[in-house]
C-alpha positions as CSV (number, residue, x, y, z in Angstrom):
1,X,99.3,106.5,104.7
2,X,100.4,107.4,108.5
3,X,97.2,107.5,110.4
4,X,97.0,108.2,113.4
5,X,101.4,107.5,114.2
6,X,100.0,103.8,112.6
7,X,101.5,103.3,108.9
8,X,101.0,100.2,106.7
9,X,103.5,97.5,107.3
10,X,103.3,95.6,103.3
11,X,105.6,92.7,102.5
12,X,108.1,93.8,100.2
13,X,107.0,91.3,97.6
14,X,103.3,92.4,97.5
15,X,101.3,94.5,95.4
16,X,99.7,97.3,95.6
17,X,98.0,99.6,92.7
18,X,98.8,102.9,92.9
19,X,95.5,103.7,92.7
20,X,94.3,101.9,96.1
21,X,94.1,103.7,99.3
22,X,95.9,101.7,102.1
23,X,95.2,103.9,105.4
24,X,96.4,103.5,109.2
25,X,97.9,100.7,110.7
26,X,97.4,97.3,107.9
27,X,99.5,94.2,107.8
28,X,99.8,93.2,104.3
29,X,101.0,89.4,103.9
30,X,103.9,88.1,101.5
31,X,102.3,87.8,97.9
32,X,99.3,89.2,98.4
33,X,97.9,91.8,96.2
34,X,95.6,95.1,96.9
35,X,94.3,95.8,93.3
36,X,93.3,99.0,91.7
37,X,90.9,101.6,93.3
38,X,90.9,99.5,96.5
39,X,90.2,101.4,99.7
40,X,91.1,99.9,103.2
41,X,90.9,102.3,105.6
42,X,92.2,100.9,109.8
43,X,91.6,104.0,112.2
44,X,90.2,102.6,114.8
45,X,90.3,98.8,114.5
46,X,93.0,96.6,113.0
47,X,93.2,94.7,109.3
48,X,95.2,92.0,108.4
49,X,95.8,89.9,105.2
50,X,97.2,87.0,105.4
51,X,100.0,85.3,102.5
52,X,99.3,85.0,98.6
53,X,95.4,86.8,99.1
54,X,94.5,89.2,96.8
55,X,91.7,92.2,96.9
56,X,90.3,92.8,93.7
57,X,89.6,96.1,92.5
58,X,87.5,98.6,94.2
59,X,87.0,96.4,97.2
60,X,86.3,98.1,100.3
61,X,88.0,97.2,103.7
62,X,86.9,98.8,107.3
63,X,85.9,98.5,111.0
64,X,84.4,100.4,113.5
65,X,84.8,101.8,116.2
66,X,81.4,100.4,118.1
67,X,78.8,99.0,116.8
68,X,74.3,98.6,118.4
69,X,75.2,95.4,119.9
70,X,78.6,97.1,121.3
71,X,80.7,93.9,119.9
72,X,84.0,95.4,117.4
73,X,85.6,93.4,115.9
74,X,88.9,93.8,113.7
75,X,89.1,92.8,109.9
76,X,90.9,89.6,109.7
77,X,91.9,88.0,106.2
78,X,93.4,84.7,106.1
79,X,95.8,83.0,103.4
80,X,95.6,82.1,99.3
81,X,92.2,84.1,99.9
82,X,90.4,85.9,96.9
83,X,88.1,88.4,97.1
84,X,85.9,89.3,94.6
85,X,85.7,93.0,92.5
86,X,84.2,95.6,94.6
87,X,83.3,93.5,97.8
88,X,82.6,95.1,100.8
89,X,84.3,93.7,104.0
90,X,83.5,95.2,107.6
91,X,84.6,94.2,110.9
92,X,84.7,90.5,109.6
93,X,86.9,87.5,109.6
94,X,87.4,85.4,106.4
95,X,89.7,82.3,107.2
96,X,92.1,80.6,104.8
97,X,91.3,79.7,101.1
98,X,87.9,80.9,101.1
99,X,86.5,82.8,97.8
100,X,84.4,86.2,98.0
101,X,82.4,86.6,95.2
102,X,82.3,89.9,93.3
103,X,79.8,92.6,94.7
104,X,79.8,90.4,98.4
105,X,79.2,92.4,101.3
106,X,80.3,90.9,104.9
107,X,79.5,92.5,107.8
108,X,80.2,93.2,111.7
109,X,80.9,89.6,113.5
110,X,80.9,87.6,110.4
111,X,83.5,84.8,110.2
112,X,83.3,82.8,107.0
113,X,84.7,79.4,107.6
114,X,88.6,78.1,105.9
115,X,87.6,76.6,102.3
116,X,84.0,78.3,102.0
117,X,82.8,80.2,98.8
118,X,80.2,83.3,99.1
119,X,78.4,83.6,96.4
120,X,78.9,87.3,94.4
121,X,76.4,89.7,95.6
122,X,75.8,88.2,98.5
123,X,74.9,89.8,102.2
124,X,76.1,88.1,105.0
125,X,75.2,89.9,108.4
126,X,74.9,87.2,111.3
127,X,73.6,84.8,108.4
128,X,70.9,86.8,107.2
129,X,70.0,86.4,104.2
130,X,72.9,84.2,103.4
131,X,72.7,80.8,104.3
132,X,74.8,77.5,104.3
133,X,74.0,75.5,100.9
134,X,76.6,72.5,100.9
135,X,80.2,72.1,101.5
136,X,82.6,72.5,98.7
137,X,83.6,69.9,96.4
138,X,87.3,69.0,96.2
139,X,87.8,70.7,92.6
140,X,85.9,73.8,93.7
141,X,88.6,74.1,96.8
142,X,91.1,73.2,94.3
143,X,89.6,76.1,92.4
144,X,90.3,78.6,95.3
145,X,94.0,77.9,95.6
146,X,94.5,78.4,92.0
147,X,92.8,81.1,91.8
148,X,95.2,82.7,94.7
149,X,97.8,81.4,92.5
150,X,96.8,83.4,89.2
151,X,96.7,86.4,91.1
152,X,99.5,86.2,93.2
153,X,101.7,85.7,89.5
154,X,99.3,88.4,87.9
155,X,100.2,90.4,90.6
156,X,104.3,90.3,89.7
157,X,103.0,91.6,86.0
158,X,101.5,94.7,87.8
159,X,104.5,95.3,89.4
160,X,107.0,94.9,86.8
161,X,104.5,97.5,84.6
162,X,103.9,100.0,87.0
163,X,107.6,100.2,87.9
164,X,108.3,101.0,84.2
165,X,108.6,104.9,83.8
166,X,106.1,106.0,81.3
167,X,107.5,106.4,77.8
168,X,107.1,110.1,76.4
169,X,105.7,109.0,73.2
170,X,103.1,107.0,74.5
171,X,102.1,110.2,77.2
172,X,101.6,112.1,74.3
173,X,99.6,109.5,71.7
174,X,97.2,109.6,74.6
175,X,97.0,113.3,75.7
176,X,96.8,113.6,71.8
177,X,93.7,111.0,71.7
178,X,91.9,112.6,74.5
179,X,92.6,115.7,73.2
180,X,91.0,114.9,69.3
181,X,87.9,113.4,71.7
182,X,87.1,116.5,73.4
183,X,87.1,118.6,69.9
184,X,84.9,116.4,68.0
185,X,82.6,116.6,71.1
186,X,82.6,120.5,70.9
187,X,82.3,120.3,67.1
């Protein structure tokens, strides 16, 4: 959506659910994936994603506009990156093959270092209360990249599906369905 005069600029060959909300002026890197009910929302700060990441669904991507310590910062999203279901990223920067765990929340000034993992649920806000435990093994960062992978192919599924049109049989088994639900409820 045209924010603003600032529209999306998405790589032809990425994906985005028709259900997410991709507002103002984002850069959207070659195989990378925006999954469904996603917002990201640039209107007054700028996001980029990097190649082959992928936002899972319902994630949340912002800035701001100022902030108490009067520091903004952009959203910056490296390469082969995944972040976790319904993460939370503000105003942060998230190198290359790093993994955000599901639920994650990272916050104004935050940059999480190239193969780093933060755990799911996690706050990180100028490292409080999230701390450093130990670097990553080499299977774990192996683990990143292939999980960038899996998406970035899961990804071309999405795409093929939701460019099918939508068979009038099948719209009706399920208006049908929904339908039959809502009587025996009344009943």
């Amino acid at each position: 959506m045209n924010v603003f005069n600032k529209s999306p600029v998405v790589s032809k060959d990425a994906f985005v659910a028709p259900s997410a909300s991709v507002i103002g002026e984002i850069q959207v890197g070659a195989g990378s994936s925006i999954w469904y009910g996603c917002g990201l929302r640039r209107d007054v700060n700028s996001i980029s994603i990097g190649y082959g990441t992928n936002i899972q669904d319902h994630s949340l991507i912002h800035v701001a506009k100022s902030n108490l310590p009067g520091k903004v910062h952009p959203t910056v999203i490296g390469e082969n990156v995944t972040i976790g279901h319904s993460t939370v990223l503000h105003g942060c920067t998230v190198e290359d093959e790093v993994f955000v765990g599901i639920k994650a929340t990272l916050l104004d000034g935050v940059d999480v270092e190239k193969h780093a993992m933060v755990a799911a649920g996690a706050l990180v806000w100028g490292g409080n209360p999230a701390k450093f435990l130990r670097k990553l093994t080499d299977k774990e960062i192996a683990f990143i990249a292939e999980s960038a992978a899996n998406y970035k192919s899961l990804a071309q599924v999405h795409v093929t599906k939701n460019a099918e049109p939508l068979d009038q049989t099948d719209f009706l088994k399920v208006i049908q369905k929904k339908a039959n639900e809502a009587k025996a409820l009344i009943q």
